[in-house]
C-alpha positions as CSV (number, residue, x, y, z in Angstrom):
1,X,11.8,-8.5,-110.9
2,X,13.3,-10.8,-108.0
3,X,13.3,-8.1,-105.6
4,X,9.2,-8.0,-106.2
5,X,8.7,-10.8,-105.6
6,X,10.6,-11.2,-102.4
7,X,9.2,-8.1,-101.3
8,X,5.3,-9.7,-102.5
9,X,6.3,-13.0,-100.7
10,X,7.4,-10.9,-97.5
11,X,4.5,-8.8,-97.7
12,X,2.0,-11.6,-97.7
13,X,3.7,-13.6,-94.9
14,X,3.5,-10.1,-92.4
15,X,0.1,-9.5,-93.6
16,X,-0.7,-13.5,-92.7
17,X,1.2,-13.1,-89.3
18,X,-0.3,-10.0,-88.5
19,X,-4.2,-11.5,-89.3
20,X,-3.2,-14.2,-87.1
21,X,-3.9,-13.3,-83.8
22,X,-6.9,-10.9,-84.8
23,X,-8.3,-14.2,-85.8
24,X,-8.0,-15.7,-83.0
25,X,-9.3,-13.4,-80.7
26,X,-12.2,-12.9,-82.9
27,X,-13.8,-16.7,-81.8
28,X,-13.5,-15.5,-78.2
29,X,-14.8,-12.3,-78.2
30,X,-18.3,-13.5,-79.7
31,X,-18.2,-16.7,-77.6
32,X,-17.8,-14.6,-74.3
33,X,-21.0,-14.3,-71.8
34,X,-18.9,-12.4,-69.0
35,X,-19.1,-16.3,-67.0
36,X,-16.4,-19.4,-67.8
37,X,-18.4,-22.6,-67.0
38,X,-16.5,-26.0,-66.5
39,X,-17.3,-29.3,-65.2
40,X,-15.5,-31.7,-63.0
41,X,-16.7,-35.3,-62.8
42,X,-20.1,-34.6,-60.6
43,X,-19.1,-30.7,-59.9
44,X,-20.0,-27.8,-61.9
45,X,-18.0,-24.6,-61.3
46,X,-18.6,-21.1,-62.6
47,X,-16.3,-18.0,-62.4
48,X,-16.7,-14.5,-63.5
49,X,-15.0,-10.8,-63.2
50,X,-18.2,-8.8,-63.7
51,X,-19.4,-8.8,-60.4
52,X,-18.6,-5.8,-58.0
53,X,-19.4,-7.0,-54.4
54,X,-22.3,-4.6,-52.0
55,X,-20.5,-2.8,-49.4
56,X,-23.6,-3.2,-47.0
57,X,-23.5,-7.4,-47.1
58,X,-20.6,-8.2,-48.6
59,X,-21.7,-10.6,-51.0
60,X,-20.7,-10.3,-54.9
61,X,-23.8,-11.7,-56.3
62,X,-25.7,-15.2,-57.1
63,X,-25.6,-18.6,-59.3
64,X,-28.2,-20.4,-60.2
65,X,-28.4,-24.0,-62.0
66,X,-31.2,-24.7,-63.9
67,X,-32.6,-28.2,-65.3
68,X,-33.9,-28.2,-68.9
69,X,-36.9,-28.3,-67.0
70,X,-37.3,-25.4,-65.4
71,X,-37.3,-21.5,-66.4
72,X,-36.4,-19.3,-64.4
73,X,-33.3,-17.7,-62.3
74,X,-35.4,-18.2,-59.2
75,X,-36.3,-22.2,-59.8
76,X,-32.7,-23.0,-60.0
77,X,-30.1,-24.6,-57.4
78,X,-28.2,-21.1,-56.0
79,X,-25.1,-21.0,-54.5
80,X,-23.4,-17.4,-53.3
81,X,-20.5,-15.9,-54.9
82,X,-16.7,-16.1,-53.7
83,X,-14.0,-14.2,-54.4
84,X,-11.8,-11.0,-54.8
85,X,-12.3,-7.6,-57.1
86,X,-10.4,-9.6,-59.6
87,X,-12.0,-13.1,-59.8
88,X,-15.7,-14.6,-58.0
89,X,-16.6,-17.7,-58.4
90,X,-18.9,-20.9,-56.7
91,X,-19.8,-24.7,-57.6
92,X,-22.2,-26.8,-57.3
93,X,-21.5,-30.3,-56.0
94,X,-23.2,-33.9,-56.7
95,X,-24.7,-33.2,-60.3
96,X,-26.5,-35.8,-61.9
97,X,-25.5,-36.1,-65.3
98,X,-27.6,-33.9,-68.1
99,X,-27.7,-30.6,-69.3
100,X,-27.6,-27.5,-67.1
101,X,-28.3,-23.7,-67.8
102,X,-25.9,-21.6,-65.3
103,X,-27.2,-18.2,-64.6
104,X,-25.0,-15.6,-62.7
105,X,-27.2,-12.6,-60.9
106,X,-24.4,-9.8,-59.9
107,X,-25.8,-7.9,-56.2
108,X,-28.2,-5.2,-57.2
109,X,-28.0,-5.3,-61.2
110,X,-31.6,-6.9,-62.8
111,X,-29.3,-8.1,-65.4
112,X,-27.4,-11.5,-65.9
113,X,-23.4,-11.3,-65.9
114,X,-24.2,-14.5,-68.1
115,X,-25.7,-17.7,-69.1
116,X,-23.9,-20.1,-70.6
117,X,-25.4,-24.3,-70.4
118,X,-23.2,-27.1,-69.9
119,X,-23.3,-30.7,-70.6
120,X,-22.2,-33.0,-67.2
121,X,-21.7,-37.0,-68.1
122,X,-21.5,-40.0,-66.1
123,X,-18.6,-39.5,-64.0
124,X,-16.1,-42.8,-64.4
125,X,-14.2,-44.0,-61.7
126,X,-10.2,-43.5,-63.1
127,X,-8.6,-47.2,-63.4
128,X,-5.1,-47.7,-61.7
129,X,-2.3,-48.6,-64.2
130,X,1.0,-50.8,-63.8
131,X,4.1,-49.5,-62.5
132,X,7.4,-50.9,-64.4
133,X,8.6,-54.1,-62.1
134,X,11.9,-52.8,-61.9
135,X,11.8,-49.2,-61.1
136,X,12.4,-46.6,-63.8
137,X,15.9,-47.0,-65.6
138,X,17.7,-43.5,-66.0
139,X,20.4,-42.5,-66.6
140,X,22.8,-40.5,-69.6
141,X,21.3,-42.3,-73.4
142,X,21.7,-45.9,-73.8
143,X,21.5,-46.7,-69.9
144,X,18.4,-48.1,-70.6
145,X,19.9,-51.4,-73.3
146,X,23.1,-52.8,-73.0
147,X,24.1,-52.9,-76.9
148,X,27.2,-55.3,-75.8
149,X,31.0,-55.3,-76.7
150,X,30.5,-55.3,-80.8
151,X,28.3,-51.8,-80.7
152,X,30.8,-49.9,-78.6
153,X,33.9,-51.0,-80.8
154,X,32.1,-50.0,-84.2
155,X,30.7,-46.7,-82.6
156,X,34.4,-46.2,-81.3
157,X,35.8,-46.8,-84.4
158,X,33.4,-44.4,-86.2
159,X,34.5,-41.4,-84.0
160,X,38.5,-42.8,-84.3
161,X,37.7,-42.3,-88.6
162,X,36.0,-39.0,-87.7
163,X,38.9,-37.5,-86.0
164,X,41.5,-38.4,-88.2
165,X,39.7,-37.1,-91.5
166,X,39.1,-33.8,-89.5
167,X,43.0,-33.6,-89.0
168,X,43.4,-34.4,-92.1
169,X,41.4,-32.2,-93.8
170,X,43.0,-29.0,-91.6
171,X,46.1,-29.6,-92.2
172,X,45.8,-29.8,-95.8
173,X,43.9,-26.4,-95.6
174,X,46.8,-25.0,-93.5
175,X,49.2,-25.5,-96.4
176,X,47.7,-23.5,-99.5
177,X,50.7,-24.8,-102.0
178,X,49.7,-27.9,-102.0
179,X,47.4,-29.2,-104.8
């Protein structure tokens, strides 16, 4: 009976471990639009790796960002794509803060590589914060407090009682006779 229910607990705990990362990858693989959107302060930046670029012109395809406002790849703000086989990618620059549709047009495909919107906020100017007034105090443990005289001699004696019931206790076990 105990070895079933060790092998039961075992079981479940693979089974859990095993369902782990198939649950994890699940949430990504229905979330992904073949473009990865992300927002900096006032810049919005969009990269993709479905985009294969024209050997005529050279150029791996187009972004667009929309307003809420308008409708349509064509009414957007474009920028070209950049990059290698691997990775292409562009921004836009000086956002005002709302929400933004991102279209990416690959070079001679009449479908979208993706559309994903994004939300840009006010950006906030960072705030500077104090630096210690007397430099940064390293050093080995306890270099940053001086615990004084009284500290070091308990702590001292602590390790002195700690070595002599270690020797203690080994020579006793050395000698089996002895009760």
């Amino acid at each position: 009976m105990r070895t079933f229910q060790l092998l039961l607990r075992s079981g479940l705990t693979v089974t859990a471990a095993a369902a782990l990362p198939l649950a994890l990858t699940a949430g990504t693989a229905g979330a992904a639009s073949g473009i990865s959107v992300s927002t900096t302060g006032t810049t919005v930046s969009v990269t993709t790796s479905a985009c294969s670029q024209n050997r005529t012109t050279g150029v791996w395809g187009t972004g667009s960002l929309l307003t809420s406002s308008q409708g349509s790849f064509a009414e957007g703000r474009k920028a070209t794509l950049a990059g290698t086989t691997v990775s292409q990618s562009t921004a836009w620059t000086n956002v005002t803060p709302g929400t933004y549709t991102v279209i990416v047009m690959c070079q001679n495909v009449s479908t979208p590589a993706g559309t994903q919107s994004v939300i840009v906020s006010s950006s906030t100017t960072p705030t500077a914060t104090a630096s210690p007034s007397r430099g940064v105090m390293g050093g080995l443990g306890g270099a940053t407090k001086d615990y004084g005289p009284l500290t070091l001699a308990a702590g001292g004696g602590l390790v002195g009682v700690g070595l002599i019931a270690t020797a203690w206790f080994l020579r006793r076990r050395a000698k089996p006779y002895r009760l």
